[in-house]
N, C-alpha and C positions, 0 to 999 in steps of 0.2 A: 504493500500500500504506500509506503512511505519512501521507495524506488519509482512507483508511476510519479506520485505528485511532483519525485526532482524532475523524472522525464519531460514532464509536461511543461514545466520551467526552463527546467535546462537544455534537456536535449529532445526537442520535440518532433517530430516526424510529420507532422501538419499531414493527420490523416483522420476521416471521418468526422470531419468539424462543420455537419450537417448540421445540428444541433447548436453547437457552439454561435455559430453565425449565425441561426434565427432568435436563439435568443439577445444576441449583443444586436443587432438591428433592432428589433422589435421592440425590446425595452428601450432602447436610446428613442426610436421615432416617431410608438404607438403612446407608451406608458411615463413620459415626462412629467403631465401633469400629478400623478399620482404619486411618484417616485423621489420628484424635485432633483437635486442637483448629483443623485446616485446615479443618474447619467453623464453627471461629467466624471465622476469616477470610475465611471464602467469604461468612457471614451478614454481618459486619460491613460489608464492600467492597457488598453488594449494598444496603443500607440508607444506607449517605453515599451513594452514586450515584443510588439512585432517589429520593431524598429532595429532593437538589439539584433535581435534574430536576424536580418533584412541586412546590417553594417557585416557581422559576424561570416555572412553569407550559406547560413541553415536555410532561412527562407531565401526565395530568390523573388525578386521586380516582376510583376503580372500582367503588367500592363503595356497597351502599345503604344509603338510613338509617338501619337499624339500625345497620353495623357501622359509624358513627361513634363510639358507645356506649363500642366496644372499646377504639377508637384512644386516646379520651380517659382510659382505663381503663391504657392500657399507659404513657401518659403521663404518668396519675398515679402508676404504678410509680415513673418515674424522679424526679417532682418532690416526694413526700415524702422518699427520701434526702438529695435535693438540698437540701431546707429542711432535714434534719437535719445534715446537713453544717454550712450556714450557721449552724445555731445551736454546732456545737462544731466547730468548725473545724480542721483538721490537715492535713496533706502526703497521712495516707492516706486522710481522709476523699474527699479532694480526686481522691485518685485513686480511689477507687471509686464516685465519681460521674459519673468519665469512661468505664466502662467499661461504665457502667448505658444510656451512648448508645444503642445499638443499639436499645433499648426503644420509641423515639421516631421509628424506620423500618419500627413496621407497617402502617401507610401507604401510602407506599414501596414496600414492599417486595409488598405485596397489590396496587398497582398496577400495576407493572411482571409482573404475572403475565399475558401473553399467551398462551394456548393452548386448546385444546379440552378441558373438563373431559371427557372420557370418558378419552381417550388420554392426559393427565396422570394420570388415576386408574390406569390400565393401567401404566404407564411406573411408576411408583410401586410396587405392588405387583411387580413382575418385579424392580424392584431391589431389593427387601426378601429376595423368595426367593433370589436369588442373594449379598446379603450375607449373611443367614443363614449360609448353607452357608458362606461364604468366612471367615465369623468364628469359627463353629467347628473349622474345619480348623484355620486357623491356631492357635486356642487351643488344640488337641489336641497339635499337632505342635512349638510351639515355646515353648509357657507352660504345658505338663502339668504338671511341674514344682512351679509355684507353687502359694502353698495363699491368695490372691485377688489372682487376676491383673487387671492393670487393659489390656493391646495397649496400640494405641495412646493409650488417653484415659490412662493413667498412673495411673487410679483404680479402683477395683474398685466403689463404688458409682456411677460414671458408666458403668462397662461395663454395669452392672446395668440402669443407666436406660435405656439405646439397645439393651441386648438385648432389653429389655422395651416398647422400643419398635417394635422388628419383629416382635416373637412378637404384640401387637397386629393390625401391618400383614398378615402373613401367614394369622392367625385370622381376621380381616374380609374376604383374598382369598380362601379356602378357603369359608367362609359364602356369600357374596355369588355367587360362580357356580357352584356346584355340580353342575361337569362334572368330565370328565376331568382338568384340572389342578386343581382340586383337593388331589389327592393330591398333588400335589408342594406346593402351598402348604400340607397339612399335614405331610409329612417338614419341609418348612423351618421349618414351627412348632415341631417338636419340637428341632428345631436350635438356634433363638435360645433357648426353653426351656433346654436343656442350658447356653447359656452364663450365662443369669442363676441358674443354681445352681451352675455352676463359679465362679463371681464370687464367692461366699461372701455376699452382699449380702442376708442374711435378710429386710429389711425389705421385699425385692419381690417374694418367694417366690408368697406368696398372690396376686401377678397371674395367677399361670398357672392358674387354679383359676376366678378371677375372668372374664377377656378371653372367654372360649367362652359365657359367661353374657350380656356383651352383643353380643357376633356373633348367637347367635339372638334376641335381642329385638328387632334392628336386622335382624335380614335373613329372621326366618325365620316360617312361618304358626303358626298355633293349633297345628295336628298336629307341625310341628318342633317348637316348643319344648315339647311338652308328650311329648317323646319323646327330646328333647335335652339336657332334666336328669338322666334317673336316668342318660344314657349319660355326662355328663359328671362328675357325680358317680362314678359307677363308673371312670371312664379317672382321675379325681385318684386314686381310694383307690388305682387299681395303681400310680400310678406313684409316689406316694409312697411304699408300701413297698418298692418298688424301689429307690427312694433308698435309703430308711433302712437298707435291708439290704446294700446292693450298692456305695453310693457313697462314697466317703473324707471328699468334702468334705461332706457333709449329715452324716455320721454325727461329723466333727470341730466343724461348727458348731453342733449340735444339743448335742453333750457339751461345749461352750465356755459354750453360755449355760446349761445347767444347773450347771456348773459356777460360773459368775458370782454366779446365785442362793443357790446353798448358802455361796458364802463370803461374802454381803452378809448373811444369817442368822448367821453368826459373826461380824459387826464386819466383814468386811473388804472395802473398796472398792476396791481395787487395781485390779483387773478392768475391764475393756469398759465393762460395763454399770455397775458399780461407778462408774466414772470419769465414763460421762453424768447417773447422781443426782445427782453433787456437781455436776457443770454445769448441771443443772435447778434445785438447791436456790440456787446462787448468783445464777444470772439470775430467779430469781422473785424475789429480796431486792432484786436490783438493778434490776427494771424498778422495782419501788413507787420505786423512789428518784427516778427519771425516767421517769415514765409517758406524757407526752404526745410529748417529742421523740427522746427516748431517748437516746443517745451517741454520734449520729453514725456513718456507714458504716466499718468498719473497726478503730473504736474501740473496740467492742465485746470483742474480743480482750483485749486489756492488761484488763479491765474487770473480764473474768471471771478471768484468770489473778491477781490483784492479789485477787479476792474468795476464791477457792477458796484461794488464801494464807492467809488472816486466818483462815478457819474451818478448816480440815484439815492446818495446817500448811505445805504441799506445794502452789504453782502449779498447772494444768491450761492449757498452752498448747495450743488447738487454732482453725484457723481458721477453727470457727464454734460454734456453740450444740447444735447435732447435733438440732435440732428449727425446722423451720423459721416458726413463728410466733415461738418465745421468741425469734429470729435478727432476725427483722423488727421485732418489739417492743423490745430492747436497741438494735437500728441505728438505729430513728427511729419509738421509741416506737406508742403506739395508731395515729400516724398512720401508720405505714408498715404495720400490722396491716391495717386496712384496703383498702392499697393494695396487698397481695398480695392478701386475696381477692377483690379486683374485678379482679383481672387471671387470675387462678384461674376465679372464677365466671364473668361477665359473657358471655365466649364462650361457656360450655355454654347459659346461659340463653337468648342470642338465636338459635343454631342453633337450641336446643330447641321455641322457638316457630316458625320458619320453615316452609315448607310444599317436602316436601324428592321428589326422583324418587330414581329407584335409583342415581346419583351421590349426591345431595344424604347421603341413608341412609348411604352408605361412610364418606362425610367424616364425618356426625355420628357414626357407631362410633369413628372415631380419634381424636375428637375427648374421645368420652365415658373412651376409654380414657386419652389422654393427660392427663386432668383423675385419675384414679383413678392413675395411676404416678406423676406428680410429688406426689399426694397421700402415698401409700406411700412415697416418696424422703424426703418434711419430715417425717415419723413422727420416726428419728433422725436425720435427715438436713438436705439440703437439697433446698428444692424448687427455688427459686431463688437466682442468688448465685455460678454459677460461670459460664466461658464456654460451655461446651459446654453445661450444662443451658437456660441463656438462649435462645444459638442456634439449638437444637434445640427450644425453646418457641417460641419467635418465629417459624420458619416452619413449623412444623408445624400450628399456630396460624393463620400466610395457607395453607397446603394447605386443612387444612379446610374453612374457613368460602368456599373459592374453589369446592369441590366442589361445596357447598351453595348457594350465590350466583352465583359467577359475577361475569361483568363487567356495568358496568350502562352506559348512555347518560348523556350530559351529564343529559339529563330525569327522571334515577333508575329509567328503566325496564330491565327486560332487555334485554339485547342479542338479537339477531334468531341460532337456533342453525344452526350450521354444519353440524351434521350430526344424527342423530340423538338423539345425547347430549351432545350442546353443551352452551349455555348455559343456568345455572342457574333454578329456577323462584325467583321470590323470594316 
């Protein structure tokens, strides 16, 4: 017993990780809300281990030439903090460039993917619909209550993200085989739906309106989707005034930001929204001040709370920019501007080019959707920058482009498929 677990550690033979890989998917992209940040631990352990393995050369690179592209792309993530760090050096700079690690085992973390793309795609989608259901209950039954519950993630715009990112998963399973279960992947859709508007989290509102738009561009013919817009267009108009008529929290967040509005037309910023002007107005003064390296990871904070002093009297301590480029550009200047969006883009573009089967199609749906949610997250927010947003970018990020790809041979060619819907077409 005590020879397997060093095997498994030490000297592992990365074989029959059927298992292993639906549950580290599944928990990291179904069960977030439930679990809270046991996903960034689950991503983080699974990235220093295949990563070792991967340098050591046990595990060998899976992937094909293109998604080298990526790797270098996630790794320029971590290495403009990193250089902006070294240019302003601090304790927290320091530590938020340890925590950017994980960025640097997509590698790793896509290699150690052993399984049959079909049955991982399956396995996936099943756990979406049944977190659905389990995240709403729970939210019904034990955070009715609150007016924006965050479960377990502790944050109401990280419930927002991982709700919104199963009302994706279960939109793409409902689209994609359009049988009988179906219907249950759409009750589950309206399910995680329901929780990204109990979450209060406006800025991701408009995904649910959005995600049905590309499930049929990805999955469906001419006659679907030219029959799939007025019905979706028609199912948002109802259920929004459903909302607006019926529901507390849409009818409280909706009279919050009109509210915001009318008191920033009388001088007054107190407010929400009030409070992210002055944090826009501050960080645009303060990038020109440091535009190429910025202020270092972390720094950022004091930077803004110290500027929003000088001009409004009054601090604004909050632990980011509430906009995820000003976020990047204040942390490490233009250059870390750019090192979001080639960690943002780069993956839609090389899926987008690849020549894809009805696996490859699922991945690139969640793919395309998970590029448009963390988009809608850095609006006010963040897109990246926390552990759970990361985590949950990072392997959802190897799901996909494993749909679409697959494993390859030392030779960069496909691997020979296992069954029907195995291995990827590259």
């Amino acid at each position: 017993m005590i020879r397997a677990f060093l095997d498994f550690w030490i000297r592992p033979r990365f074989r029959n990780y059927d298992l292993t890989n639906i549950v580290f998917y599944s928990t990291i992209l179904c069960l977030g809300p439930l679990v809270g940040s046991l996903v960034s631990v689950f991503a983080i352990s699974t990235a220093v281990y295949s990563t070792l393995h991967l340098a050591t050369g046990r595990l060998r690179w899976a992937g094909p030439q293109p998604l080298k592209a990526i790797a270098i792309a996630f790794a320029a993530f971590f290495a403009a903090d990193a250089v902006a760090a070294l240019a302003n050096p601090s304790a927290t700079s320091l530590d938020e460039v340890v925590e950017n690690l994980p960025f640097l085992g997509f590698a790793g973390i896509y290699s150690i993917t052993f399984i049959d793309r079909f049955k991982l795609l399956r396995a996936v989608e099943v756990a979406a619909l049944a977190g659905s259901l389990a995240t709403l209950l729970v939210l019904v039954l034990w955070f009715g209550a609150e007016s924006r519950p965050g479960l377990a993630a502790r944050n109401a715009a990280v419930l927002a993200l991982l709700g919104g990112l199963l009302y994706i998963l279960n939109i793409g399973a409902a689209a994609r085989r359009r049988d009988r279960t179906s219907i249950g992947f759409l009750v589950a859709a309206l399910a995680a739906a329901c929780v990204v508007v109990l979450s209060g989290t406006r800025a991701i509102w408009p995904l649910i309106a959005i995600a049905p738009f590309i499930a049929i561009a990805c999955f469906g013919s001419r006659r679907v989707v030219l029959l799939g817009i007025p019905a979706i267009l028609l199912a948002v108009m109802v259920l929004s005034m459903v909302g607006l008529t019926t529901s507390q929290v849409v009818q409280g967040r909706v009279a919050a930001f009109k509210s915001d509005i009318d008191a920033m037309a009388d001088g007054d910023f107190s407010g929400s929204l009030g409070h992210r002007i002055q944090i826009y107005k501050a960080g645009y003064e303060l990038f020109f001040d440091r535009p190429l390296l910025g202020y270092g990871p972390g720094n950022e904070r004091a930077e803004i709370a110290h500027k929003t002093a000088e001009t409004d009297g009054q601090p604004l301590a909050y632990s980011h920019a509430h906009n995820a480029l000003l976020n990047s550009a204040l942390r490490s200047g233009l250059l870390g501007v750019m090192a979001l969006i080639a960690v943002m883009v780069t993956p839609l573009v090389v899926a987008a080019r690849a020549r894809k089967d009805e696996v490859g199609w699922a991945g690139f749906h969640v793919l395309a959707g998970l590029f448009i949610l963390y988009a809608m997250s850095g609006t006010v927010g963040l897109s990246l920058g926390h552990d759970i947003h990361d985590s949950v970018y990072i392997a959802g990020t190897c799901y996909c482009l494993y749909l679409i790809f697959g494993r390859t041979e030392a030779s960069g060619r496909p691997e020979p498929s296992r069954a029907d819907h195995g291995s990827a077409v590259s």
